[in-house]
C-alpha positions as CSV (number, residue, x, y, z in Angstrom):
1,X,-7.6,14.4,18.0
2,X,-4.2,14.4,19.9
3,X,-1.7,11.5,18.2
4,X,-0.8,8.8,19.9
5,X,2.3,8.6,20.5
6,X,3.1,5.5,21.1
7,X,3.3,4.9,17.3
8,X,6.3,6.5,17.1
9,X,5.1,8.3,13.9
10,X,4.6,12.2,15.4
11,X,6.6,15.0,13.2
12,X,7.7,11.9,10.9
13,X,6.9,12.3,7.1
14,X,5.3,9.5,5.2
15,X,4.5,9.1,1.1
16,X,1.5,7.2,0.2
17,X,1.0,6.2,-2.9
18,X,-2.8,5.2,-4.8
19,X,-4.0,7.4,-1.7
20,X,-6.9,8.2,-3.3
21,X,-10.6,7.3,-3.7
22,X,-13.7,7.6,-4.8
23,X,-16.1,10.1,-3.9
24,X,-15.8,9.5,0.2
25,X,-14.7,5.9,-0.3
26,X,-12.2,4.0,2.1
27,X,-9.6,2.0,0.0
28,X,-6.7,0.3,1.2
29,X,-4.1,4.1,0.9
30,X,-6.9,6.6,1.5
31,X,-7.0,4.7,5.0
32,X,-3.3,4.3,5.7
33,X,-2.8,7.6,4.8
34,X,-5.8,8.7,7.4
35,X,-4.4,6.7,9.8
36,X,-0.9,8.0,9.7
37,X,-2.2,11.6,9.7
38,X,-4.0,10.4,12.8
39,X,-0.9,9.0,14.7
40,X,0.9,12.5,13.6
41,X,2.7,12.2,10.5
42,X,2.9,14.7,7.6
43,X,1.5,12.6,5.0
44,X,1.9,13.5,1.1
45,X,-1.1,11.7,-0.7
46,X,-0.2,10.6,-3.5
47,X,-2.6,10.1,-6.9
48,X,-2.6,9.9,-10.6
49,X,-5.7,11.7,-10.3
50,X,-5.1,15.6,-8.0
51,X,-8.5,15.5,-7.0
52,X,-8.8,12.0,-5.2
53,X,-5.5,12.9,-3.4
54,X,-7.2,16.0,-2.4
55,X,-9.9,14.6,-1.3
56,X,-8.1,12.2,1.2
57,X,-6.5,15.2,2.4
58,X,-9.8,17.0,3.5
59,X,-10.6,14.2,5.6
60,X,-7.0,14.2,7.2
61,X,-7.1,17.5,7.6
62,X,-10.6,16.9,9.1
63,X,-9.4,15.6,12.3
64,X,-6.5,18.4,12.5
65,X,-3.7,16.3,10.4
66,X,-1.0,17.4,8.1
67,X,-1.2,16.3,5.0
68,X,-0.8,17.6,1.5
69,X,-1.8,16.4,-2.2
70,X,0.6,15.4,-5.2
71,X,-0.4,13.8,-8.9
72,X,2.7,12.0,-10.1
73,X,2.6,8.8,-12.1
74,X,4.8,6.5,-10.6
75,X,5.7,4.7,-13.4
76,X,8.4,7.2,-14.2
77,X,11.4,7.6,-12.7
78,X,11.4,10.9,-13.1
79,X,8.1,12.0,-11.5
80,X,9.1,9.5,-8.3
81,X,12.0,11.2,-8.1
82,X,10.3,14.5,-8.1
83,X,8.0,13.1,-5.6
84,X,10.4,12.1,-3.6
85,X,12.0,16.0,-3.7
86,X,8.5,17.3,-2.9
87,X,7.5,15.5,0.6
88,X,10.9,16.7,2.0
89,X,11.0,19.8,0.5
90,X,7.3,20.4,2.0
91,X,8.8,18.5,5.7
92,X,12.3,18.8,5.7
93,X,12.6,14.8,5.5
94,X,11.7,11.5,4.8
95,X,10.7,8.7,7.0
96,X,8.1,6.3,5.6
97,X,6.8,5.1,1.8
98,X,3.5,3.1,1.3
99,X,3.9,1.8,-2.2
100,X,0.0,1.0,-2.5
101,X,-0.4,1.5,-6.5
102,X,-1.7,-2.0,-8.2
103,X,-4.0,-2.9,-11.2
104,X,-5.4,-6.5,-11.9
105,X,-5.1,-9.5,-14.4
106,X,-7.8,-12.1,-14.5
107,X,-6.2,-14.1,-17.8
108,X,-4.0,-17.1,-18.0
109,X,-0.7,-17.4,-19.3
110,X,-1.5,-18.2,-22.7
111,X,-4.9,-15.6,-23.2
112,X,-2.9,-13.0,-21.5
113,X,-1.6,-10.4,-23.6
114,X,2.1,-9.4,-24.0
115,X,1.1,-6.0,-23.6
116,X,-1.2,-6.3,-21.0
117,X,1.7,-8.4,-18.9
118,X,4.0,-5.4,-19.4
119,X,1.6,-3.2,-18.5
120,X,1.0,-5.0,-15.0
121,X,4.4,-5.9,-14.1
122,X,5.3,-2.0,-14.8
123,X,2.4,-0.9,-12.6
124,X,2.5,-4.0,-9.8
125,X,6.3,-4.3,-9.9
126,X,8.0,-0.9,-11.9
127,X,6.1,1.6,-9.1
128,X,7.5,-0.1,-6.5
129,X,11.3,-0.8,-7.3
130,X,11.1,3.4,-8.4
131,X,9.4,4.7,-5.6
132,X,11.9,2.7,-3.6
133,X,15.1,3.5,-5.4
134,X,14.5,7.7,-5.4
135,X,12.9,7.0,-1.2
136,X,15.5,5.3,0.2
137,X,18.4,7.6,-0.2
138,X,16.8,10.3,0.6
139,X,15.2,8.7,3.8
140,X,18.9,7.4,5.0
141,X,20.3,11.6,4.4
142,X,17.6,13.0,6.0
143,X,16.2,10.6,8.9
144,X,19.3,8.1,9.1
145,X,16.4,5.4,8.3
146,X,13.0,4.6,7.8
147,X,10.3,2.1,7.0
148,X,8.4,1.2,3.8
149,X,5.4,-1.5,3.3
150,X,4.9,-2.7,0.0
151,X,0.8,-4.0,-0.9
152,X,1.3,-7.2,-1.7
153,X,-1.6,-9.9,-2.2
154,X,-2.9,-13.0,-0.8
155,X,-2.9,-14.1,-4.7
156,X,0.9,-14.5,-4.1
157,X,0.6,-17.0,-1.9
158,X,-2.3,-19.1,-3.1
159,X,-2.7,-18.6,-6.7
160,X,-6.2,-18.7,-8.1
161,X,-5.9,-18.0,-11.9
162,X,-5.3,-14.3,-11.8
163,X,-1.4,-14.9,-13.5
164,X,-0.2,-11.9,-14.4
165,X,-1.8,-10.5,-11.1
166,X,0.2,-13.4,-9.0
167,X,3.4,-13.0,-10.7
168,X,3.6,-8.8,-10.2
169,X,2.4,-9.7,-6.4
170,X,4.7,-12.4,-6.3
171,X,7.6,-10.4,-7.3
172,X,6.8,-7.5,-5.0
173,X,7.7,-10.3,-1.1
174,X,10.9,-10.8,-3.2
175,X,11.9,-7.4,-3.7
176,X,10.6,-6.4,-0.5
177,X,12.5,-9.3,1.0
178,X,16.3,-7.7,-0.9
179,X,15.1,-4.3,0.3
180,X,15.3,-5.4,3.7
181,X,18.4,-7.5,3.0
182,X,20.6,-4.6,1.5
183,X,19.2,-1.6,3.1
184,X,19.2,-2.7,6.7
185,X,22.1,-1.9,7.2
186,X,21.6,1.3,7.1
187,X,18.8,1.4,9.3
188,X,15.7,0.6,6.5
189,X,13.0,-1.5,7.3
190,X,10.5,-3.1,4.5
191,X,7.5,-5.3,5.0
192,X,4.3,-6.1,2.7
193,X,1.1,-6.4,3.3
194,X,-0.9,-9.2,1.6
195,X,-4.4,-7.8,1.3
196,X,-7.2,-10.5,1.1
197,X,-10.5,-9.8,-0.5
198,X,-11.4,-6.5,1.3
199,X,-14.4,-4.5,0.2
200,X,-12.8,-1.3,-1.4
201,X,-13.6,1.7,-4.2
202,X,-11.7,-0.2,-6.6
203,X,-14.1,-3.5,-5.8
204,X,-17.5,-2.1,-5.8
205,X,-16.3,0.2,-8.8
206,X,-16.7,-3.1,-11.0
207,X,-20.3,-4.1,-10.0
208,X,-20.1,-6.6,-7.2
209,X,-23.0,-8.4,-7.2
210,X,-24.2,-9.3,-3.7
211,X,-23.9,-13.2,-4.2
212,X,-20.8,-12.6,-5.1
213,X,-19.7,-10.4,-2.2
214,X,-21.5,-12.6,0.7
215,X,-19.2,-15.7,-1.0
216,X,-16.0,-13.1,-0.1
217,X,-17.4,-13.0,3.1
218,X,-17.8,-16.4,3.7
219,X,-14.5,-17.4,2.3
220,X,-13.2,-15.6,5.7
221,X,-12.9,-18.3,8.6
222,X,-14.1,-15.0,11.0
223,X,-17.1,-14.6,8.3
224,X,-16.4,-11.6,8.2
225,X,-15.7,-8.9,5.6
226,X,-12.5,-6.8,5.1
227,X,-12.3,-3.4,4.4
228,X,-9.5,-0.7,4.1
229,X,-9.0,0.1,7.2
230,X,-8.1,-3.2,8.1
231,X,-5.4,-2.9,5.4
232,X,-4.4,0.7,6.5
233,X,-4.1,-0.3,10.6
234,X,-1.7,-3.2,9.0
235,X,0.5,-0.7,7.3
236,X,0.6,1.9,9.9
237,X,1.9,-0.6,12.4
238,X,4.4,-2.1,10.2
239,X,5.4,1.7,9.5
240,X,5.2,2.4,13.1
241,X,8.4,2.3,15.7
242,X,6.2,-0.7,17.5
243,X,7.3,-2.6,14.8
244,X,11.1,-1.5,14.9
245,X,12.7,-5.3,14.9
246,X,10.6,-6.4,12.2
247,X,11.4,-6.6,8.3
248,X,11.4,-8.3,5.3
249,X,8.5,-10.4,6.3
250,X,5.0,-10.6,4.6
251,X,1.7,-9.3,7.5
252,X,-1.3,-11.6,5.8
253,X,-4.1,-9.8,6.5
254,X,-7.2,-11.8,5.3
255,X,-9.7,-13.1,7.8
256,X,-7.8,-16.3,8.0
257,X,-9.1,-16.8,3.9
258,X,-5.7,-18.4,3.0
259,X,-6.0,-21.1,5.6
260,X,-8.5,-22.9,4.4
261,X,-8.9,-22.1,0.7
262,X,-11.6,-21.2,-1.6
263,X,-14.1,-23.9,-1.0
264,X,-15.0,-22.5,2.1
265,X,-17.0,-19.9,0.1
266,X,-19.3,-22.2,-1.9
C-alpha cells in the first residue's frame, strides 16, 4: 500500500502507547498505530505486554509498514524515558506520541477506594504527564516540533457515575490544554480525543451482554456503533500535518451520544 501523503506523516516517527490487543482485536491504539503505519510513519508499539505489541506489528508490517515492538510500563519515569531513547534511537527522531494507556472506575466517591483512586489517577493521569515530559524535549531536538493526542473520554464531559474514571479523564483536557499552552511555542501541538462507547478488546473482554451493547448502540444519535478505528482515524488526523493550526482542543468522537444523553438508550 503506497502512503498517502497528504497526511504529512511519511518518514515521521510516532510512539503509541496501550498499542496492543487481543488476539487479532481492533482497540482504540492497535488501530492508530495501523493507521499511522499506513500513512508512512515508523511507529514503535508500545505494551505492557511484548506479545500484543508484537502482534500489532505483524499487521503493520502486513501492509509493508515500519513498525517495531517495545514493553515498558509507563508508569515510571524511567522506563518512558527509556522509551523515549528507543523510538529515536531505532529512527533518528521523534515526531508524534499517542498516550492511549487507561483503566476504569465504576465506584462513587465515597465506595471508592483510596488505593484504587491512586491507582487510576497514576494510570489515567501519571502515563500521560511522563510520556509527555521525556517526548517533548526530545521531539523539539530532533524534529523542531511535533504533535501528541491524549485519549480522553466522553465521561469527562458528561459524567455518569464512573468518578474516579471522570476525574483521571477530566484531568487529562486540562493537561492537554497547558501542553498546548506552554509548548507551542516551540512548535508542539496537543489535542485529545474523547472516545464514546466504542466496541473494543478491552469491552467485549468483560462479557458484554447483547442487550447491553444494542443500548450502546442506540445511545448513538447515527444508531450506530463505534469501534477503534473510528478512534484511530481521529488520532491520526489530529497527529497529521492536515491538522497543523489546531491544538489544545478536545475531537468528541461519539456518534453524537453526548448530545442527547443517556435516555436515548432506554
Amino acid at each position: 500500500m503506497t502512503p498517502n501523503e497528504e497526511w504529512g506523516l511519511i518518514g515521521k516517527v510516532a510512539i503509541v502507547t496501550g498499542g496492543g490487543a487481543k488476539d487479532d482485536g481492533i482497540g482504540n491504539g492497535r488501530a492508530a498505530a495501523i493507521l499511522l503505519g499506513r500513512a508512512g510513519a515508523h511507529v514503535l508499539v508500545v505494551d505492557r505486554d511484548l506479545g500484543l505489541a508484537e502482534r500489532t506489528v505483524q499487521m503493520i508490517r502486513a501492509e509493508g509498514g515500519s513498525a517495531a515492538a517495545a514493553a515498558y510500563d509507563v508508569t515510571e519515569s524511567k522506563q518512558c524515558e527509556a522509551m523515549v531513547a528507543d523510538a529515536v534511537s531505532r529512527w533518528g527522531r521523534l515526531d508524534c506520541l499517542d498516550n492511549n494507556v487507561g483503566i476504569g472506575s465504576r465506584l462513587s466517591v465515597v465506595d471508592e477506594s483510596e488505593e484504587h483512586w491512586a491507582q487510576v489517577m497514576r494510570v489515567n493521569v501519571d502515563t500521560m504527564f511522563l510520556c509527555c515530559k521525556h517526548a517533548i524535549p526530545a521531539m523539539i531536538r530532533t524534529a523542531g516540533g511535533g504533535a501528541i493526542v491524549n485519549v480522553s473520554s466522553i465521561s469527562a464531559l458528561r459524567p455518569r457515575g464512573l468518578t474516579a474514571y471522570t476525574v483521571s479523564k477530566s484531568a487529562v483536557i486540562g493537561l492537554t490544554k497547558a501542553l498546548a499552552v506552554d509548548h507551542g511555542p516551540q512548535g508542539i501541538r496537543a489535542n485529545c480525543v474523547a472516545p464514546g462507547a466504542v466496541y473494543t478488546p478491552m469491552v467485549y473482554g468483560r462479557g458484554m451482554t447483547d442487550e447491553a451493547r444494542e443500548m450502546r448502540r442506540k445511545a448513538s444519535v447515527l444508531g450506530r456503533e463505534g469501534t477503534g478505528w473510528d478512534i484511530g482515524s481521529a488520532v491520526r488526523f489530529l497527529l497529521s500535518d492536515q491538522a497543523r493550526y489546531i491544538t489544545g482542543q478536545t475531537l468528541v468522537v461519539d456518534g453524537g451520544a453526548t448530545l442527547v444523553g443517556p435516555s436515548r438508550a432506554s
